[in-house]
N, C-alpha and C positions, 0 to 999 in steps of 0.2 A: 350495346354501348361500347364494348370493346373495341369493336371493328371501326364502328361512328370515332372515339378517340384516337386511334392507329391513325384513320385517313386524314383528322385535323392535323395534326403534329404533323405525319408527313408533307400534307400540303407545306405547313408552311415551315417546313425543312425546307421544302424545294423552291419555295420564292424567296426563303434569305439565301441558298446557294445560286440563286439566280441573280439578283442583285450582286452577289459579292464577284462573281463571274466577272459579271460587266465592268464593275468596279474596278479589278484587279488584274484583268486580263482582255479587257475589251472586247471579248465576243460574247457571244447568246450563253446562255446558259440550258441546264439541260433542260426544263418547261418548254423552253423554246424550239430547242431541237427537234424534240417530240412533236410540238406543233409540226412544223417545218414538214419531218417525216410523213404528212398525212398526201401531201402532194409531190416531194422531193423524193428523188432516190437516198434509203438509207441503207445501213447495214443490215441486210438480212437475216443471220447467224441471232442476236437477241428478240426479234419478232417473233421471227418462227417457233424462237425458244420457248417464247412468252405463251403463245397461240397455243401448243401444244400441254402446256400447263393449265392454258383452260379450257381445256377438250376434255379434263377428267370430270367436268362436270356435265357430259353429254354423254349423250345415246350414241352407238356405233355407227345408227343410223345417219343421228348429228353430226358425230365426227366428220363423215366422206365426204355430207353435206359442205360443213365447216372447210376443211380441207380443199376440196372442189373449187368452193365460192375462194376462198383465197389465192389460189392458181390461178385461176380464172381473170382477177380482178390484176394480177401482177401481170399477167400474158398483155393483157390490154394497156397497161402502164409502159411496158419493156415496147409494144410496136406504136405510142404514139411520140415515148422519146425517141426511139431510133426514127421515126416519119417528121420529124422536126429539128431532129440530127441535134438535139440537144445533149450539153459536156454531164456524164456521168461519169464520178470518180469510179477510179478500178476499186473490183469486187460489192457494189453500190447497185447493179443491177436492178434486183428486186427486193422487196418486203412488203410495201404497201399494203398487199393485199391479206395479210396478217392482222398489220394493223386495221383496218378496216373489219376485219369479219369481229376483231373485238370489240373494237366500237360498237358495230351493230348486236352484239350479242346482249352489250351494255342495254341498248336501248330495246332487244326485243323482252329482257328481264324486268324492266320498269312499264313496257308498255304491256305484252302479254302474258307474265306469267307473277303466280300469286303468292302467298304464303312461306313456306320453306323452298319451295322450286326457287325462288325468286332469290331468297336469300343467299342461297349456295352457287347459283349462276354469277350473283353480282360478284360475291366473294372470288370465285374463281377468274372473272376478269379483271376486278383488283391484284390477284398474286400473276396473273400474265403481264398486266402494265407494271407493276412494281421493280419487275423481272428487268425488264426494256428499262424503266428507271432508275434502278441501280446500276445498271451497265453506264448509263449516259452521267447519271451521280458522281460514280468514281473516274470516269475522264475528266470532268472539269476539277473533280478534288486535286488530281494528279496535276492538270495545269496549272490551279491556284498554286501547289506546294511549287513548282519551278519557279512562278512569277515572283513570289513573295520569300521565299527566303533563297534567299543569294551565296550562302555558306554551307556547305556541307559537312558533316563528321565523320566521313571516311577514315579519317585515323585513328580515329579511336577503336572502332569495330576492328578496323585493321590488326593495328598493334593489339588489343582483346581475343584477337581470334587464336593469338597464339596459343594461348592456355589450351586451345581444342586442337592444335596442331595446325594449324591453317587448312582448313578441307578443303575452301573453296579452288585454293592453289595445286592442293592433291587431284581434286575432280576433274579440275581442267587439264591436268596433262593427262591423266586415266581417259579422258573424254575424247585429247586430241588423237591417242592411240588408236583407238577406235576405230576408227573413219569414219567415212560419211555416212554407214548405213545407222551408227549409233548414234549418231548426230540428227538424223531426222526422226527416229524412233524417238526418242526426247524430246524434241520440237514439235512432234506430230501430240504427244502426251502434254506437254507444258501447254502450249497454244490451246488446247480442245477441252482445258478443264473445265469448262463450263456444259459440255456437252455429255462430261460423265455425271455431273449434278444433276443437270436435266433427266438426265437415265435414272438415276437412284430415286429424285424425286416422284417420277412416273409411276413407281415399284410403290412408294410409301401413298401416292392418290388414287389406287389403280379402282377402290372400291369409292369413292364418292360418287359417283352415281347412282348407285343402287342404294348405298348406305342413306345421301341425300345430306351428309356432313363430312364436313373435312379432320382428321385426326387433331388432337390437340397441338399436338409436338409435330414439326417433320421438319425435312432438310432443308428448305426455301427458308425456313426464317431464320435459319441459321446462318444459313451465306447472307441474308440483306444484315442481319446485323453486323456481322463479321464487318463487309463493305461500307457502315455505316460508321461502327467507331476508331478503325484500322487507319483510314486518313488524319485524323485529329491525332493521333501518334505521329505521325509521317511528319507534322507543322510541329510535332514539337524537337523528334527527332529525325532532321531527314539525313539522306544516306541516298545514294545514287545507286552502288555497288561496285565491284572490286573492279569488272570489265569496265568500268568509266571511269571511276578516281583512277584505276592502277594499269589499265590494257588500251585498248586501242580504240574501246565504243564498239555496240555495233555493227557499224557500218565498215570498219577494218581500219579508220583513220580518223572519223569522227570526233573520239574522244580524246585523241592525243592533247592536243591543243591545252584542255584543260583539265589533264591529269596531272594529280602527283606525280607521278612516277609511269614508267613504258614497263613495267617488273610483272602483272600479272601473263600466264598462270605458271612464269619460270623460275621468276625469284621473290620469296615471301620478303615485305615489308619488315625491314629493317626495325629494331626494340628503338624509341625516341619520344620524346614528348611529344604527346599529338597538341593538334592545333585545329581549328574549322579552317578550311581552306573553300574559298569563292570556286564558283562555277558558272554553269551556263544557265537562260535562262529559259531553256527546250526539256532537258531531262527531267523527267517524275524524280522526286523524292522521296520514292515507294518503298523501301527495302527496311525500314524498322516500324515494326515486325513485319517478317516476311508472310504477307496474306495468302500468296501463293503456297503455303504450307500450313497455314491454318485454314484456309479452303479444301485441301485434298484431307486434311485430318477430321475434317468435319464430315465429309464424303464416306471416310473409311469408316468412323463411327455410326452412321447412318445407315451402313451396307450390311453391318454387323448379323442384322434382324430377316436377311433378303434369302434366300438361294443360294446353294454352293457358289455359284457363277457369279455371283453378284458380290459374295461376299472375294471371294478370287479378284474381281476388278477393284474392287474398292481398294483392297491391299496392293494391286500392281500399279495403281495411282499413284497412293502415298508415295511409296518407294520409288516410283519413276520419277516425278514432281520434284521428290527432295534429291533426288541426283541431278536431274536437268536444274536446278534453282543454284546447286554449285558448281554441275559442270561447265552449264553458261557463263559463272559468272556473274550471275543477277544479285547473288546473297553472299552473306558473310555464315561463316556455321554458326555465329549469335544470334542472327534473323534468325534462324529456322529453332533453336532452344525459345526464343520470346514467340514465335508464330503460335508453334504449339502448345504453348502456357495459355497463351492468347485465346485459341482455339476451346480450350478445354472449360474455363474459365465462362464464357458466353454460352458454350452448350450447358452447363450446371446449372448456369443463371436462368436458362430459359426452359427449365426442365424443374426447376425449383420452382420458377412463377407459374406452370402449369398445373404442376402438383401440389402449390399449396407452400410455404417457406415453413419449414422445420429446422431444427438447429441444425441436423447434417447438412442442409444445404448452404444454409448462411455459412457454416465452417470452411466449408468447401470452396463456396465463390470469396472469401473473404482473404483464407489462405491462397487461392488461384491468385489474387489480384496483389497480394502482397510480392508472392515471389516475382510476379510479372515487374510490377513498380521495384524492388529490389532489383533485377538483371539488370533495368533501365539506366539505375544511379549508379550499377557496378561498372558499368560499359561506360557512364560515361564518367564517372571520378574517379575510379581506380584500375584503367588500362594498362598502364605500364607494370603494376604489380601484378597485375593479370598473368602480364606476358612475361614477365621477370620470374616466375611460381608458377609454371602452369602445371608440374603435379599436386599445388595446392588448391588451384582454380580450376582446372579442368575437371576431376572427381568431383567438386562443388557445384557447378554447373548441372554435371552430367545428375547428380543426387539431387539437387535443385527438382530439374525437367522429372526423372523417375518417384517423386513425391507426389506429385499433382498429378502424377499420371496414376498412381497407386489412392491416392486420398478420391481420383474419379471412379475408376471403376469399383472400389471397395464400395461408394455409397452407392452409385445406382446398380451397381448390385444388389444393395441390399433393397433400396427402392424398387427392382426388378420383382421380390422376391416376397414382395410385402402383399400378403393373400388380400387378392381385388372384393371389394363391398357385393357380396350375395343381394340378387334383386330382392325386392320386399314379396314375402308369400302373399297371396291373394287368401283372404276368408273361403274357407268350402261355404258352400252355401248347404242349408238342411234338405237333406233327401226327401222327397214327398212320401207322403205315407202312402202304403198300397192297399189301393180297394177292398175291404173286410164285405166277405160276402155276406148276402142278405139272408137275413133267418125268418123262415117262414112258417 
């Protein structure tokens, strides 16, 4: 029933973001994309990703199988576009044949296989398309947020960041020092977060096949949620980041046009009453909260339970992620303090509705959601005192973020800790009695 309610709701998550798409922005929406994808060249990177997420639900055997037929199915896709000399966008190559082995796995789980087999196949190609559907969810969220609001709050986050010292301003000349080799070491990190999720996830499903069920808790539903409610902040506060209000854009001239100010990452934003200031209607309004850091914080939290090696990545994530998030220029240091509140918040909540809601938990997602909604109205109605105090606002902050961080791991701690329900003893049954020999 759970699963049955999940996939209602989602559907039809996905055909009001589909209509509002259209609505709002004129193209397909993501329903549609997906279609599309089953004969069009798409983005290979969330296929694959998808695919191998529900490979934990097969046999090794399945897998090469699975694997095989997928290759196989894209080799033939890749020579009858190039034998027709049809236009494939760069990096667009392949996928298809991902999608397709999930499809069919779909239907060999409804057509040949029964019981629990059945149920854990379909599950697992549910969290593969989900996978592909929240990648394609959060591009058109990100279009909608350009289309639809026309004004940005860059200055507030701006002038607020003082209280933290401006980092994002510190990172980028630390960042420019550098050169290029730390420049794509963080790019190569930043871009590929999704391929350490997949890695972690892999670790936490490595036993559903044999087990024949998936853990209650693990990292995939972490991240779809994260991507699910992360945007609906974005429409209410959006935020471009420092490298578009305040540098150059991306592309090295891009963002001039309709920046504040040419000041990022050499001269911090001058203390003044902010104002929303209009922009373009191309850039995402992504940066409050920064996902990008409630993503890798959810990653490190997930790694925790793994391997030396895994717990080492997890941690060189975070810490790479939240340097590239302000050496680039992507975040404000207030993105990344709301990311993580953000982050911590969603994982309690969903750790609480598996275990059952007890008052620690409700304490916890209640207080999470309060500082979170506090940062939001601090950032945005009292900036300038931010900045005007920021030995009073900065320690506030910092004590803020280290509460939530201390109020999470105290309870699941203690939840960690709480001696798990002994199975139920089976009755002995009565020894037979032994043959009393015969008297004669």
């Amino acid at each position: 029933m759970l699963w049955a309610t999940a996939g209602v709701v989602t559907l039809g998550f996905l055909i009001t973001l589909e209509i509002a798409a259209r609505h709002y922005t004129g193209r397909p929406g993501p329903m549609t994309t997906q279609v599309r994808e089953v004969i069009f060249a798409p983005k290979p990177g969330p296929l694959y990703g998808g695919l191998a997420l529900m490979m934990v639900a097969l046999t090794w055997r399945q897998r090469f199988i699975a694997a095989g037929a997928a290759i196989g199915i894209d080799a033939v896709f890749v020579l009858v576009r190039w034998a027709i000399d049809a236009e494939v966008p760069e990096g667009h190559f392949f996928g298809n044949g991902a999608l397709w082995v999930m499809l069919g796995c779909a239907v060999i789980a409804v057509t040949r296989r029964t019981g629990r087999e059945r149920i854990v196949l379909l599950q697992a190609v549910g969290l593969g398309l989900l996978l592909v559907a929240g990648r394609k969810t959060g591009d058109t969220w990100l279009l909608i947020t350009a289309k639809t609001r026309h004004e940005v709050l860059d200055p507030y986050l701006a002038t607020a960041d003082h209280a933290l010292g401006n980092p994002s301003w510190v990172a980028g000349r630390i960042l420019e020092a550098t050169g290029p080799i730390g420049t794509h070491v963080l790019d190569l990190v930043y871009a590929q977060l999704a391929v350490a999720a997949v890695v972690v996830a892999l670790y936490q499903l490595r036993n559903v096949a044999t087990e024949r069920r998936f853990p209650r808790h693990h990292l995939v539903r972490t991240f779809l949620v994260i991507g699910l409610l992360g945007p609906a902040v974005y429409m209410v506060f959006p935020v471009v980041g420092p490298i578009f209000a305040y540098g150059p854009g991306t592309s090295g001239t891009g963002g001039v046009e309709w920046a504040v100010a040419n000041l990022w990452p050499h001269t911090p934003v001058s203390i003044a009453t902010p104002h929303p200031v209009p922009y373009d209607a191309i850039t995402p309004r992504n940066c409050m909260p920064s996902l990008h850091t409630a993503w890798a914080t959810a990653i490190f939290i997930h790694s925790r339970k793994g391997p030396l090696i895994l717990r080492f990545a997890g941690a060189f994530w975070l810490i790479a992620t939240l340097s590239a998030t302000l050496g680039f220029g992507y975040h404000y240091g207030v993105d990344l303090v709301a990311g993580v509140v953000f982050a911590l918040t969603i994982e309690a909540a969903l750790r609480s509705q598996v275990r059952g809601w007890d008052r620690a938990g409700i304490q916890l997602v209640a207080y999470g959601a309060t500082v979170f909604a506090a940062l939001l109205l601090t950032y945005r109605y009292l900036p300038v005192e931010m900045a005007e105090h920021p030995w009073v606002f900065g320690p506030l902050l910092v004590l803020a973020l280290t509460s939530v961080i201390y109020g999470y791991v105290r309870t699941t701690g203690m939840w960690d800790r709480e001696p798990k329900a002994a199975p139920a003893r089976q009755p002995k049954s009565e020894p037979e009695p032994e043959p009393q020999p015969e008297l004669v």
